[in-house]
N, CA, C and O atoms as CSV, one atom per row, in Angstrom:
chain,resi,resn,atom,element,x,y,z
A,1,UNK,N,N,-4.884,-21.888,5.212
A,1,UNK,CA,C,-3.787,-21.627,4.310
A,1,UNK,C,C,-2.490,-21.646,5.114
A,1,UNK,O,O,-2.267,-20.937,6.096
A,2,UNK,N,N,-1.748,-22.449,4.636
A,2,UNK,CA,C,-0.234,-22.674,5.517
A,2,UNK,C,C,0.520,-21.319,5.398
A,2,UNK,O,O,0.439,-20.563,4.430
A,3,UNK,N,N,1.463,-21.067,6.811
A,3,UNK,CA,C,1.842,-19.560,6.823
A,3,UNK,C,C,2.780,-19.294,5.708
A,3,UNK,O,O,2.294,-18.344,5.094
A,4,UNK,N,N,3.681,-19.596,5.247
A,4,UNK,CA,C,4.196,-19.713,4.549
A,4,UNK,C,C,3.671,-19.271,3.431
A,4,UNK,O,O,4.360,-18.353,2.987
A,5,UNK,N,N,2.606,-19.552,2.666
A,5,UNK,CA,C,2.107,-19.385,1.214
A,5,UNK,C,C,1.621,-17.618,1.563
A,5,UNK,O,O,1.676,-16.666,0.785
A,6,UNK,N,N,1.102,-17.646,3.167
A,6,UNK,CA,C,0.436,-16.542,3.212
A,6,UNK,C,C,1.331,-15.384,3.542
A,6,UNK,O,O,0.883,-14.269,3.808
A,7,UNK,N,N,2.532,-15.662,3.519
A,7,UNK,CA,C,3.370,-15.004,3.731
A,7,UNK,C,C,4.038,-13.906,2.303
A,7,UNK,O,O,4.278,-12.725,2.051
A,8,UNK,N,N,4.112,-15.588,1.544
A,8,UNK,CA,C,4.153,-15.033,0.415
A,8,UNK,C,C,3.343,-14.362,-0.465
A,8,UNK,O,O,3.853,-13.448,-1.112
A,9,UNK,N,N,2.643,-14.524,-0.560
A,9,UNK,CA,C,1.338,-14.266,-1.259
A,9,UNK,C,C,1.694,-12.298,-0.634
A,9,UNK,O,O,2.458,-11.481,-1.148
A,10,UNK,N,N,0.932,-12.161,0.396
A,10,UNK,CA,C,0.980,-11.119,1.475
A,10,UNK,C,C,2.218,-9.968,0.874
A,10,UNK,O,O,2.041,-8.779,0.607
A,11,UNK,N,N,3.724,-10.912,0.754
A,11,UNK,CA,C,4.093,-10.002,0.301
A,11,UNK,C,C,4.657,-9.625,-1.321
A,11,UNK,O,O,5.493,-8.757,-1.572
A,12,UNK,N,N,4.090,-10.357,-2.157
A,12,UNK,CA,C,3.774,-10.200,-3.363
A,12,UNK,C,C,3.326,-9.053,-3.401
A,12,UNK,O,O,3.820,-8.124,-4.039
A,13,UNK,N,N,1.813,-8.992,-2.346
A,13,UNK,CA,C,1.037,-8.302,-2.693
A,13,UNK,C,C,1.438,-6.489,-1.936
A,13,UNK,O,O,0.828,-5.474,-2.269
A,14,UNK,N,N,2.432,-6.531,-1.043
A,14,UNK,CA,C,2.927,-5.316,-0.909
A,14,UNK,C,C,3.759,-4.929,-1.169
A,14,UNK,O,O,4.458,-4.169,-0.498
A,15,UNK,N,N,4.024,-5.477,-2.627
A,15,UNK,CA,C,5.401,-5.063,-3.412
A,15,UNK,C,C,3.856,-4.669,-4.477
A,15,UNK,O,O,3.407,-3.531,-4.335
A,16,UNK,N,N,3.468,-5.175,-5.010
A,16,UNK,CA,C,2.230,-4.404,-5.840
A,16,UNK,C,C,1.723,-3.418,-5.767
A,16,UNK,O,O,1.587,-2.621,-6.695
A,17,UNK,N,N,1.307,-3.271,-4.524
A,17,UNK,CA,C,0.374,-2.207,-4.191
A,17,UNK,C,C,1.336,-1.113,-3.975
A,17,UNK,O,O,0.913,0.043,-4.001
A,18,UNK,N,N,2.835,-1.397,-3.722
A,18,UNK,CA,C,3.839,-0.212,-3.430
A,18,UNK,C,C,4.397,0.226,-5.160
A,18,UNK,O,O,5.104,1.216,-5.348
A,19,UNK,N,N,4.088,-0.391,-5.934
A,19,UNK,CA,C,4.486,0.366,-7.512
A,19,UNK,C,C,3.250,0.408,-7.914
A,19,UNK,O,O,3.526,1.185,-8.827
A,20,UNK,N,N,2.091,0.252,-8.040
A,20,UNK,CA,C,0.677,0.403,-8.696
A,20,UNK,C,C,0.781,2.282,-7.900
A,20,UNK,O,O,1.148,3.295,-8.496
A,21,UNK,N,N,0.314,2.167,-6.434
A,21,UNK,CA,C,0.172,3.005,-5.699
A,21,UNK,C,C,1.075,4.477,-6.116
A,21,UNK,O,O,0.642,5.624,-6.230
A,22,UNK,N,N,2.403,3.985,-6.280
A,22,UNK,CA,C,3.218,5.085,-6.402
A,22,UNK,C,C,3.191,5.629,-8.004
A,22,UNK,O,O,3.503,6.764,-8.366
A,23,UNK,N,N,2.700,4.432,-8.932
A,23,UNK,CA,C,2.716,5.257,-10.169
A,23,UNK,C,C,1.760,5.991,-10.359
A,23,UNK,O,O,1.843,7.093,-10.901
A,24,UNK,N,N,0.245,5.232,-9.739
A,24,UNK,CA,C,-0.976,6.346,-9.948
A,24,UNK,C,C,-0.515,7.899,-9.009
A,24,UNK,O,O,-0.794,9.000,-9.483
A,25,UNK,N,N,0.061,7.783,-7.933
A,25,UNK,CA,C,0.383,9.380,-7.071
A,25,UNK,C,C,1.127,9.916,-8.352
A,25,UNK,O,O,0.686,10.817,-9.065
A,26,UNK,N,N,2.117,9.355,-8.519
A,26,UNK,CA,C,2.662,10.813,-9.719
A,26,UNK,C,C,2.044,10.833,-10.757
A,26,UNK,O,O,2.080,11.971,-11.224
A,27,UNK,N,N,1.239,9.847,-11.640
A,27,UNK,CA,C,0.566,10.414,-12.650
A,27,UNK,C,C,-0.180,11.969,-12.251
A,27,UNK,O,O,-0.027,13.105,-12.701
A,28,UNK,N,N,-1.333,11.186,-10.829
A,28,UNK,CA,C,-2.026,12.582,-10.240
A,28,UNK,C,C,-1.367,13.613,-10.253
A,28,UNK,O,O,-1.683,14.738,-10.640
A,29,UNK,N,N,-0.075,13.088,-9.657
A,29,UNK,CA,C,0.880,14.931,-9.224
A,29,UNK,C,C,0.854,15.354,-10.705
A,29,UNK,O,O,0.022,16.193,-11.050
A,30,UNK,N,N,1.558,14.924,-11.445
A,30,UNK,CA,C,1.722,15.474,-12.889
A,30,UNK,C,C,0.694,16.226,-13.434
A,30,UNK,O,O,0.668,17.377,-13.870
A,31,UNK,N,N,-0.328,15.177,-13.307
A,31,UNK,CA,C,-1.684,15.898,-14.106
A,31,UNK,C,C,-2.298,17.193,-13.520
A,31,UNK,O,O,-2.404,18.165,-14.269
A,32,UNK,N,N,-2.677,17.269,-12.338
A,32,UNK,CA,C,-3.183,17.979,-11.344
A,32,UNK,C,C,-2.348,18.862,-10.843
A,32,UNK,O,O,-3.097,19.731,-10.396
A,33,UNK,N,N,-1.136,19.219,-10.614
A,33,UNK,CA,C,-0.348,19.614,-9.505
A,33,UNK,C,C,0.636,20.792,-10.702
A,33,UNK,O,O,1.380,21.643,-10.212
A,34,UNK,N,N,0.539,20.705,-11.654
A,34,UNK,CA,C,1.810,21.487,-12.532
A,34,UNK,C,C,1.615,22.516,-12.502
A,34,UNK,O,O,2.514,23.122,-13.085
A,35,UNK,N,N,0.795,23.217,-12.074
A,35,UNK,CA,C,0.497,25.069,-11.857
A,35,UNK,C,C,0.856,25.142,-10.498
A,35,UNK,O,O,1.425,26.216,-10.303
A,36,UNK,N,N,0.761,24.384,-9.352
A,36,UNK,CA,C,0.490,24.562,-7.769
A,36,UNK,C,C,1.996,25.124,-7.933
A,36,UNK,O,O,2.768,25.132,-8.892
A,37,UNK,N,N,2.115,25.674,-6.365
A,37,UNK,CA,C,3.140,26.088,-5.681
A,37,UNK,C,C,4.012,24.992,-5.115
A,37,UNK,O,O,3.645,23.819,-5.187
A,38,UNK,N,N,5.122,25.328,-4.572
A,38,UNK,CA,C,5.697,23.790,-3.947
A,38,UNK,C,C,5.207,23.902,-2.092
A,38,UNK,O,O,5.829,23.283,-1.229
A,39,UNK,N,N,4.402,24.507,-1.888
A,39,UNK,CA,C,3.454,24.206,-0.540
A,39,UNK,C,C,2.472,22.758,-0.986
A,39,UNK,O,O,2.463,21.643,-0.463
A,40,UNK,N,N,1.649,23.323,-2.212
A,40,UNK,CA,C,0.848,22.286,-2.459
A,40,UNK,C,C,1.557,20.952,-3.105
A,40,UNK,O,O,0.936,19.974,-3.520
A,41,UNK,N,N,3.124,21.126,-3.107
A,41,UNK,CA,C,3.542,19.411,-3.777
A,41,UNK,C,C,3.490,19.248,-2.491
A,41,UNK,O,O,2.656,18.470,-2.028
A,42,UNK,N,N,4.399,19.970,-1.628
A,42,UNK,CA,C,4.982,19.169,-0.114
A,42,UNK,C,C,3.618,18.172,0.687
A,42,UNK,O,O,3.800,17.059,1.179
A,43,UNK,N,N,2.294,18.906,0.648
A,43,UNK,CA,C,1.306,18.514,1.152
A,43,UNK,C,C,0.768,17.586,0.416
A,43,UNK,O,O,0.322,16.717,1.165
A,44,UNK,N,N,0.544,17.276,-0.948
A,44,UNK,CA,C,0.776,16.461,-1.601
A,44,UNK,C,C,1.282,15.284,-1.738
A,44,UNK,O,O,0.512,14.325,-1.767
A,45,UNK,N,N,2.319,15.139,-1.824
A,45,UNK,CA,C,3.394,13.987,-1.235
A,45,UNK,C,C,3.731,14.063,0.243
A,45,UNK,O,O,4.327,13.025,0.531
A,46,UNK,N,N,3.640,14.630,1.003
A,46,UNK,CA,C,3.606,14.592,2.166
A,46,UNK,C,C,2.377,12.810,2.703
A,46,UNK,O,O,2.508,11.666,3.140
A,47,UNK,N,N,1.143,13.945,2.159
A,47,UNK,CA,C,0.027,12.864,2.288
A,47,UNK,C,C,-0.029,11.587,1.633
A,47,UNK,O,O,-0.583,10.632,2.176
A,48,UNK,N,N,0.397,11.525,0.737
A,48,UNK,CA,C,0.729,10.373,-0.366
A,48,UNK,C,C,1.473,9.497,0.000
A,48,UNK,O,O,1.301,8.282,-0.085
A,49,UNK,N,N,2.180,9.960,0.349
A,49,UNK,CA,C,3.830,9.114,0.988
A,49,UNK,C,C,3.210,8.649,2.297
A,49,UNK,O,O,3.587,7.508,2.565
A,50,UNK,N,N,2.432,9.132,3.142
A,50,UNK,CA,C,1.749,8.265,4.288
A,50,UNK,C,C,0.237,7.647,4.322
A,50,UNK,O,O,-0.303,7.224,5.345
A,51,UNK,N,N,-0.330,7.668,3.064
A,51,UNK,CA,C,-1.355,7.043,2.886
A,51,UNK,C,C,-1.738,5.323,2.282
A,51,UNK,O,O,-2.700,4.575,2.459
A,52,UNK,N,N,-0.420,5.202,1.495
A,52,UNK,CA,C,-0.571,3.788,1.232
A,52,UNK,C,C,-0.139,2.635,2.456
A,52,UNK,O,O,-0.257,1.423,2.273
A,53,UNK,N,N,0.398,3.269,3.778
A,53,UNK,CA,C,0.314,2.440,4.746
A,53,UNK,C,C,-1.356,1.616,5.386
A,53,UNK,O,O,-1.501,0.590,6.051
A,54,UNK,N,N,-2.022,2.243,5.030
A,54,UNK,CA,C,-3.692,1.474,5.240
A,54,UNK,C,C,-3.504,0.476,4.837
A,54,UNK,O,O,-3.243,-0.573,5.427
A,55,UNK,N,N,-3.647,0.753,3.502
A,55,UNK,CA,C,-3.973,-1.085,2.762
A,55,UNK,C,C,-2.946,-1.757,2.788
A,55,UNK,O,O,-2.913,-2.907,2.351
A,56,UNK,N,N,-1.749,-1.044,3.398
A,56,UNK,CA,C,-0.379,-2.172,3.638
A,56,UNK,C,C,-0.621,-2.739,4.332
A,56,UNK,O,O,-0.450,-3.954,4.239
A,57,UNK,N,N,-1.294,-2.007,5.696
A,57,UNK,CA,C,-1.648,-2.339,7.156
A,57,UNK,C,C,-2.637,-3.586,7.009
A,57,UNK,O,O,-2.446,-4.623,7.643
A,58,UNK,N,N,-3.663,-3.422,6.166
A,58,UNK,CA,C,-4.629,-4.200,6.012
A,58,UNK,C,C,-3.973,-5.974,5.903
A,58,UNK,O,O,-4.323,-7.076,6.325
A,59,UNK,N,N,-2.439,-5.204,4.773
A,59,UNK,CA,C,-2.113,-6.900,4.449
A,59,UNK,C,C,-1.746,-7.321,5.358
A,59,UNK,O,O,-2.335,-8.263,5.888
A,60,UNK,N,N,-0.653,-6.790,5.866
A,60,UNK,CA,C,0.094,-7.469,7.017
A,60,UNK,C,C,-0.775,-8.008,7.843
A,60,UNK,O,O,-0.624,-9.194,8.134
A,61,UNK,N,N,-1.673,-7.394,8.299
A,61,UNK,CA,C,-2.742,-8.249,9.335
A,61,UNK,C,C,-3.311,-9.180,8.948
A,61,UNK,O,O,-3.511,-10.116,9.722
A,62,UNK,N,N,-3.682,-9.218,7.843
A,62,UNK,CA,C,-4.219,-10.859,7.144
A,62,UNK,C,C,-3.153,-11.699,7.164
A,62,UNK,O,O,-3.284,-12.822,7.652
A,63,UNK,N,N,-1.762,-11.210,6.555
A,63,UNK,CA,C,-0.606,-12.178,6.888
A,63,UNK,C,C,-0.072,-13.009,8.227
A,63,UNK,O,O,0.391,-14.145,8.332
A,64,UNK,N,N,-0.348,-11.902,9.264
A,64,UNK,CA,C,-0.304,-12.315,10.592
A,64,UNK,C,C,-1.271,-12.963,11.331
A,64,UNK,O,O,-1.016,-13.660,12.314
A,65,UNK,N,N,-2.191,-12.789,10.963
A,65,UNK,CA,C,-3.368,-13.692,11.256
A,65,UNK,C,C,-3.314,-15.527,11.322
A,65,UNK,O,O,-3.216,-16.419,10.480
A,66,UNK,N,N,-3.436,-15.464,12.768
A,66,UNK,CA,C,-3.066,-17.301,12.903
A,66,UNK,C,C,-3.971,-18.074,12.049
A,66,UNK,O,O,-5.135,-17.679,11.971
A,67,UNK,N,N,-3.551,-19.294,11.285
A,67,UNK,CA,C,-4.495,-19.964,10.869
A,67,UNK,C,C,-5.762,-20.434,11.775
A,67,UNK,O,O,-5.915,-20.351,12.994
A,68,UNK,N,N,-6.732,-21.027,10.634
A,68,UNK,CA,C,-7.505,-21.212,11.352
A,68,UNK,C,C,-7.425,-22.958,11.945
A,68,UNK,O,O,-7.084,-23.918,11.254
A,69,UNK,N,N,-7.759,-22.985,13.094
A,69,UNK,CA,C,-7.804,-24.866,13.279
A,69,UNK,C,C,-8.959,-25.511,12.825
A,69,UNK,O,O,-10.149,-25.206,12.738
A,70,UNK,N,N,-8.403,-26.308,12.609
A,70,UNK,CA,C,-9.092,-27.488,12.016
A,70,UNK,C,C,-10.065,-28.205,13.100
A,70,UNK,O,O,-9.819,-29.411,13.114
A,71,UNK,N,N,-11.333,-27.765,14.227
A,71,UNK,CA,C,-12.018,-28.702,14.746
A,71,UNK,C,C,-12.699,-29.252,14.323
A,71,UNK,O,O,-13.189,-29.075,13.208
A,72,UNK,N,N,-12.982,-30.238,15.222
A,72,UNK,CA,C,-14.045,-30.908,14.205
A,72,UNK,C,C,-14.301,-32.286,15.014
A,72,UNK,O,O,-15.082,-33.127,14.569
């Protein structure tokens, strides 16, 4: 796949996963979280706010990933 497409593609896909990701965390907070204290938001979003770097991480490395050559 030429870098370019995979570039794009790549970051399509971490503009997705950064509004999918962030709407399911506050649904959770909302649903789950409306009695807690604000210890349990901070830890909450604390964790939240540094957890969707994985599968970001994941993309970028497929993005960066040299093609493959063609031997043959």
């Amino acid at each position: 796949m030429p870098v370019r497409l995979k570039s794009f593609i790549g970051t399509i896909l971490l503009v997705l996963l950064v509004i999918v990701y962030a709407v399911v965390a506050t649904i959770v907070a909302v649903a789950q979280l409306a009695e807690s204290g604000p210890l349990v938001h901070l830890a909450y979003f604390f964790l939240t706010g540094l957890l969707w770097v994985l599968p970001a991480m994941l993309i970028v490395k497929w993005m960066l990933k040299p093609p493959r050559s063609k031997a043959g």
